[in-house]
C-alpha positions as CSV (number, residue, x, y, z in Angstrom):
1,X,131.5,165.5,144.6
2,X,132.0,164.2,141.2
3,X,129.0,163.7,138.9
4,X,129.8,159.6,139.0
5,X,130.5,159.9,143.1
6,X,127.2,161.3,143.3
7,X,125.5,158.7,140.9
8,X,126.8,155.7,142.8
9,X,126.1,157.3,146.3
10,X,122.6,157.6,145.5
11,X,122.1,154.1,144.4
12,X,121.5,152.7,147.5
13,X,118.5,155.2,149.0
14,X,116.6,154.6,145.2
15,X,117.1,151.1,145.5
16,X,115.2,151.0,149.0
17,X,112.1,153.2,147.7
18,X,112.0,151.3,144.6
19,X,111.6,147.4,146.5
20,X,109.2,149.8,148.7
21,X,106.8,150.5,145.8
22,X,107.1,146.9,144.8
23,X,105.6,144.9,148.0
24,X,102.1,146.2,147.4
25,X,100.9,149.6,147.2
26,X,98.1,149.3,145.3
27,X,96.4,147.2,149.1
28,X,97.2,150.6,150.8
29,X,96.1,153.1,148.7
30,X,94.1,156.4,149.1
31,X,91.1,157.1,146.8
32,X,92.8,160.6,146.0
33,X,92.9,162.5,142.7
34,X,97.1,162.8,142.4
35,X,96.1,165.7,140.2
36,X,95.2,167.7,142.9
37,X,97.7,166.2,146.0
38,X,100.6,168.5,146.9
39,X,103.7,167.4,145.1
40,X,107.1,167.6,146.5
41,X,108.5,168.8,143.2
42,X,106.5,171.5,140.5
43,X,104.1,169.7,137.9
44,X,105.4,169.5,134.7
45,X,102.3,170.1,132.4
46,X,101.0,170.4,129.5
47,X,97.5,171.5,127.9
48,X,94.5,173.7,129.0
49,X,94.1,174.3,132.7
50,X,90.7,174.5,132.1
51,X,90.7,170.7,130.4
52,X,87.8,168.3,131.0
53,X,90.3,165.8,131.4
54,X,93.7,165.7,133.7
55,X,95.9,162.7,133.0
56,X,98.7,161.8,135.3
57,X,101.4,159.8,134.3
58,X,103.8,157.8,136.5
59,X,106.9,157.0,134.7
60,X,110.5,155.8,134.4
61,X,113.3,156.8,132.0
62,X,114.5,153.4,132.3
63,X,111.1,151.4,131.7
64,X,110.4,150.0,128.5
65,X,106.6,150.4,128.8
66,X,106.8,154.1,129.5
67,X,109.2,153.9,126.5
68,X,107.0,152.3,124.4
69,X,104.3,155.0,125.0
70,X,105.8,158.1,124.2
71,X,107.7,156.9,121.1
72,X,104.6,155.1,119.6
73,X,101.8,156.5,121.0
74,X,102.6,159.9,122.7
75,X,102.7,161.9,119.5
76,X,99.6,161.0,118.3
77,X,98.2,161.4,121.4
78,X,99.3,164.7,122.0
79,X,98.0,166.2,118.9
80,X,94.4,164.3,119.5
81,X,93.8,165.6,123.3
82,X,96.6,168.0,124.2
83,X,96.8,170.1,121.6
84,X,92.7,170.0,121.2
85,X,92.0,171.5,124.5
86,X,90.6,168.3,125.8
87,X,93.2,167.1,128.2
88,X,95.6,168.1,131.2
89,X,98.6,166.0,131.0
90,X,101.0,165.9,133.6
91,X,104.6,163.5,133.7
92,X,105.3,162.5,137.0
93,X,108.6,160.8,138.0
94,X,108.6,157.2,139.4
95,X,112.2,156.1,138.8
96,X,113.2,152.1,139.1
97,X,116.7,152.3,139.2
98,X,119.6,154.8,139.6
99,X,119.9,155.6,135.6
100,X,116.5,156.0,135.9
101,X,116.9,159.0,138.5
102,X,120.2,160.5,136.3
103,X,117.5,161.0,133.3
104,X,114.8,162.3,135.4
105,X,117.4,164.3,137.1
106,X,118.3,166.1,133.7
107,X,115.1,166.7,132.2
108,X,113.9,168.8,135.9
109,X,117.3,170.9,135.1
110,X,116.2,172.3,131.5
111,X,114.2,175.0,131.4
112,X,110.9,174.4,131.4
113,X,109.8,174.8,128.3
114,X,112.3,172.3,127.3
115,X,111.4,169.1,129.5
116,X,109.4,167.5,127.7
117,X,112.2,167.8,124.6
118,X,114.6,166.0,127.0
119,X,111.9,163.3,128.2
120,X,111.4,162.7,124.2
121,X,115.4,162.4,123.6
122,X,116.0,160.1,126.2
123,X,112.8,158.0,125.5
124,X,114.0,157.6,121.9
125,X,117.5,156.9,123.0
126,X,116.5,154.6,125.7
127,X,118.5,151.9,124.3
128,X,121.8,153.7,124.0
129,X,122.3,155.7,127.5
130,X,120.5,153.2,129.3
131,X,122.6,150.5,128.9
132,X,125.6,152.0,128.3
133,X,128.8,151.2,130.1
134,X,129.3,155.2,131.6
135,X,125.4,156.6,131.6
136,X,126.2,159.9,133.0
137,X,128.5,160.3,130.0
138,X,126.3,158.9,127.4
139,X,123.2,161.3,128.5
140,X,125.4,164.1,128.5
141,X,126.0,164.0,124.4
142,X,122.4,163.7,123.9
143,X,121.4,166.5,125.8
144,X,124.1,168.8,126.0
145,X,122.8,169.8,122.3
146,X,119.4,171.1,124.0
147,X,121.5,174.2,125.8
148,X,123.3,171.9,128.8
149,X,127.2,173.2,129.2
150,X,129.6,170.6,130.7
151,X,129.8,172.7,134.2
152,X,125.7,173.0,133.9
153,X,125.0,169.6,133.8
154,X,127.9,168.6,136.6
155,X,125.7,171.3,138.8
156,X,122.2,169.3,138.0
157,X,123.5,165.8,139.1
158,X,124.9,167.3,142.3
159,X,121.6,168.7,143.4
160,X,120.5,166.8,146.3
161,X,117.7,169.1,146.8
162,X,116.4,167.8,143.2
163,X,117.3,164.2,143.8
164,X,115.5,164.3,147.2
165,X,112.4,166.0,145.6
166,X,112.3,163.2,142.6
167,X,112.1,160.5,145.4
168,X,109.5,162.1,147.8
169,X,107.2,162.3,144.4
170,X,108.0,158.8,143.9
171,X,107.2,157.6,147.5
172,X,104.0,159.7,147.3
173,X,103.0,157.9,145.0
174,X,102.7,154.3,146.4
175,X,99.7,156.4,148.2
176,X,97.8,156.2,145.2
177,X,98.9,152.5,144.4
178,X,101.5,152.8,141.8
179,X,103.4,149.9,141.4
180,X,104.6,149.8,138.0
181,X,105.5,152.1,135.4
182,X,103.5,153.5,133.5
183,X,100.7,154.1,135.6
184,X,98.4,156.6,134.0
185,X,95.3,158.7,136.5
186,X,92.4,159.8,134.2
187,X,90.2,162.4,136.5
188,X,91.5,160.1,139.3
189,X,90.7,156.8,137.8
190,X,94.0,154.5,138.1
191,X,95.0,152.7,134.8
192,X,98.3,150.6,134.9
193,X,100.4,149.2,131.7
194,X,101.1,151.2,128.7
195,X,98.1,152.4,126.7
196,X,97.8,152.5,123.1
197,X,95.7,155.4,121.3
198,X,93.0,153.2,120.4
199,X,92.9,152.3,124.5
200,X,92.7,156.0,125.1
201,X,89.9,156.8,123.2
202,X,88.3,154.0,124.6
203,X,88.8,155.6,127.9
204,X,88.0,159.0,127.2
205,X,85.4,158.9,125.0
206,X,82.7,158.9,128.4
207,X,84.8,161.9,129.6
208,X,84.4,164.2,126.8
């Protein structure tokens, strides 16, 4: 199947799980700590295991909020609490539309140490693959500088397994209420909308 073919056919099944998320979670949810629920797909983390504080992020490529965050604020951030020792921080994938799935896709098919160089690239070139008229084709120029070969990235977008896994973590996580994108959990505490760094330290200054 063709990278496009597989695009398209996966539309529909997103589509469903997305509306699913959207007609009230949040009533239904379990007081759980995501951090330490069983995830269909490998956490993708950064920082200290041994950190005071775990943040999980729920994001999608697509979502100008989530945007918003890690071009302005995830940086800084990152140096603050990552880098420091102090926090755990883990991206999760909660995609809202099918170009949203194709970038989520992409960044689970680097190597490791190179996902959250591909969540950084698309984030800052949200507006260009995004929109653009063939996505699959626009994504591929911006990553295919990070190590992707033409054959390597057909293979990635015609992994079911991996398209499969990126929806059960999304589904999984309308136990735990999320809704929207972002939707950040501080040692289990829910905290919806995109935080700025002055928010942060406002929220994890009683944690540290």
């Amino acid at each position: 199947m063709r990278v496009g073919q597989l695009i398209r056919s996966a539309a529909a099944g997103l589509v469903f799980v997305a509306g699913v998320a959207g007609l009230g979670g949040t009533a239904n949810a379990q007081r759980v700590d995501p951090a330490r629920d069983p995830q269909a797909l490998p956490d993708m983390v950064l920082g200290a295991e041994d950190a005071p504080v775990t943040i999980v992020e729920y994001a999608s490529m697509t979502c100008p909020h989530c945007q918003s965050f890690h071009v302005n604020t995830f940086e800084a951030f990152r140096e603050k609490y990552i880098e420091t020792g102090q926090v755990r921080f883990i991206f999760r994938e909660f995609p809202l539309d099918i170009r949203a799935v194709l970038g989520s896709m992409v960044a689970r098919c680097a190597p490791e140490d190179r996902f959250y160089d591909i969540i950084d690239i698309l984030f800052e070139n949200q507006g260009i693959w995004a929109v653009a008229d063939d996505p699959v084709l626009a994504v591929y120029d911006l990553v295919k500088q990070t190590g992707f070969s033409e054959a390597s990235f057909q293979a990635c977008l015609q992994n079911n397994e991996l398209y499969a896994g990126i929806v059960a973590v999304q589904t999984k996580a309308q136990e735990y209420g999320v809704d929207s994108t972002p939707t950040f959990f501080v040692n289990g505490q829910r905290v919806p909308g995109a935080q700025t760094l002055e928010q942060m330290d406002a929220i994890l200054a009683p944690l540290l």
